[in-house]
N, C-alpha and C positions, 0 to 999 in steps of 0.2 A: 293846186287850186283850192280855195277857203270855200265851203258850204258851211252854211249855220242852219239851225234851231232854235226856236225858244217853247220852253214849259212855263205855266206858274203852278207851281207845288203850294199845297194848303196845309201841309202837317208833317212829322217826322217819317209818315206810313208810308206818303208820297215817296218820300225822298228815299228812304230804304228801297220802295219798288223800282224806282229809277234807277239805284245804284243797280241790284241786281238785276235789269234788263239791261245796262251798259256793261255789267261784266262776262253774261252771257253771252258777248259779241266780240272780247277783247282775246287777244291771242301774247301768247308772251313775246316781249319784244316792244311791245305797245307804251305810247307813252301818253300821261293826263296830267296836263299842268291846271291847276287850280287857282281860282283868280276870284275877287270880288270883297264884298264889304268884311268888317269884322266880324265876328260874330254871327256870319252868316250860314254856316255847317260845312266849313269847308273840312274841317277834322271829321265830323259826325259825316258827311258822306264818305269819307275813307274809310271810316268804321264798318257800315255799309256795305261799302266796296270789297273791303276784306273776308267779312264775313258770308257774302255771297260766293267768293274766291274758295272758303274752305278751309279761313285761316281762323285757327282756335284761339290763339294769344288774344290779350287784350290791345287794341291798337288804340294808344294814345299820338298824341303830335308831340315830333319829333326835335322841336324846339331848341332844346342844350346840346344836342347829339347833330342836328342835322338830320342825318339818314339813320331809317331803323329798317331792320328787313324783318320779313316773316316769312311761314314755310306753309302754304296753301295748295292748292290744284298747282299754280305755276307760284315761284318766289314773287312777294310784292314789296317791293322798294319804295318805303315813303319816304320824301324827304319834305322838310321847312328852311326855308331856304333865308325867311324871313330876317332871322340878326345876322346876315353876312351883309348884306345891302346893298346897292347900287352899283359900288366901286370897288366888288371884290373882283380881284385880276387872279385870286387863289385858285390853281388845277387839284379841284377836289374828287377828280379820277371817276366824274357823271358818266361821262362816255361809257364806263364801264357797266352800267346800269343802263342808260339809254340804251345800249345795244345790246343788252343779255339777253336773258331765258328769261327772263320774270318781267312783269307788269311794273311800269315805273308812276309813282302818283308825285307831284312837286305841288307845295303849296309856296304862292306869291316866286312864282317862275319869272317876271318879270323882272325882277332883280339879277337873274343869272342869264339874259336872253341870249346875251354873245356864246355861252355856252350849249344852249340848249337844241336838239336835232332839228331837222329841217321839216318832219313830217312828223305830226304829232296829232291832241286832241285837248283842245283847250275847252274847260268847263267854266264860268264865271257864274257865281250865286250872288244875288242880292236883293235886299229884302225889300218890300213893296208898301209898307207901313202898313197893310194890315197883318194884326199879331197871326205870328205861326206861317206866315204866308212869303214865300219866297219867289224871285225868276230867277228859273234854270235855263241859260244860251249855250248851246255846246256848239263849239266850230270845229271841226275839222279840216286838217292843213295836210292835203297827200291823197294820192289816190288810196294808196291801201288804207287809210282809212274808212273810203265812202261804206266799207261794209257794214260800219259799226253806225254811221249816221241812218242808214237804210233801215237796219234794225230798233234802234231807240225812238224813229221816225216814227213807229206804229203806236209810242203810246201818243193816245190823241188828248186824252181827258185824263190826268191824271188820277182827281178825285171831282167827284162834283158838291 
């Protein structure tokens, strides 16, 4: 069953505290496919993401490579999925990541969906046309996630 959310985040400060109250929630295992406009922080929340996780490397996107790991509290698995495209029928061996020990982030998921598990957590960002200003929707698809929607449910007010 899909439960949503939505935030509008005002600033970078936003989106960082968001990332680390969503990883405060997240258990390895856990999957975050990332969706929405360009430019809209989908990278910069993985940064985020990592960095509340306890990962010291620099996380850029993963673009040329696809998948980059890092070694945090739990391994975190980015991947960009974005130049394989619509029509890749390629077994780039996700499973293995979807269902390990480590947190999985996918950006532009959309393009790999025949591939991608059945129970996950989809974030979409997109911007609102005032500068710096973005909406955060996160749905979650699965029971075991409702725990993480429970938890990011309490920020109410991001910034005001």
């Amino acid at each position: 069953m899909k439960s949503s959310y939505t935030w509008i985040i005002h600033n970078l400060q936003d989106l960082s505290f968001f990332a680390k109250t969503l990883a405060d929630a997240l258990l390895p295992g856990d999957v975050l496919l990332l969706e929405g406009d360009l430019g809209a922080g989908k990278t910069t929340f993985t940064q985020y993401l990592a960095k509340a996780l306890g990962v010291a490397k620099n996380v850029n996107s993963p673009t040329f490579t696809i998948i980059k790991e890092y070694e945090g509290i739990y391994p975190l698995y980015h991947m960009d999925v974005y130049r394989l495209g619509e029509e890749s029928e390629e077994d780039l061996g996700f499973d293995e990541y979807f269902f390990g020990d480590g947190i999985t982030v996918v950006e532009w998921a959309h393009l790999i969906a025949d591939q991608l598990p059945d129970e996950y957590i989809q974030i979409n960002l997109f911007h609102t046309g005032v500068e710096g200003q973005r909406k955060i929707k996160l749905t979650v698809n699965g029971d075991r996630y409702d725990r993480v929607l429970e938890k990011v449910k309490t920020i109410e007010n991001i910034s005001d």
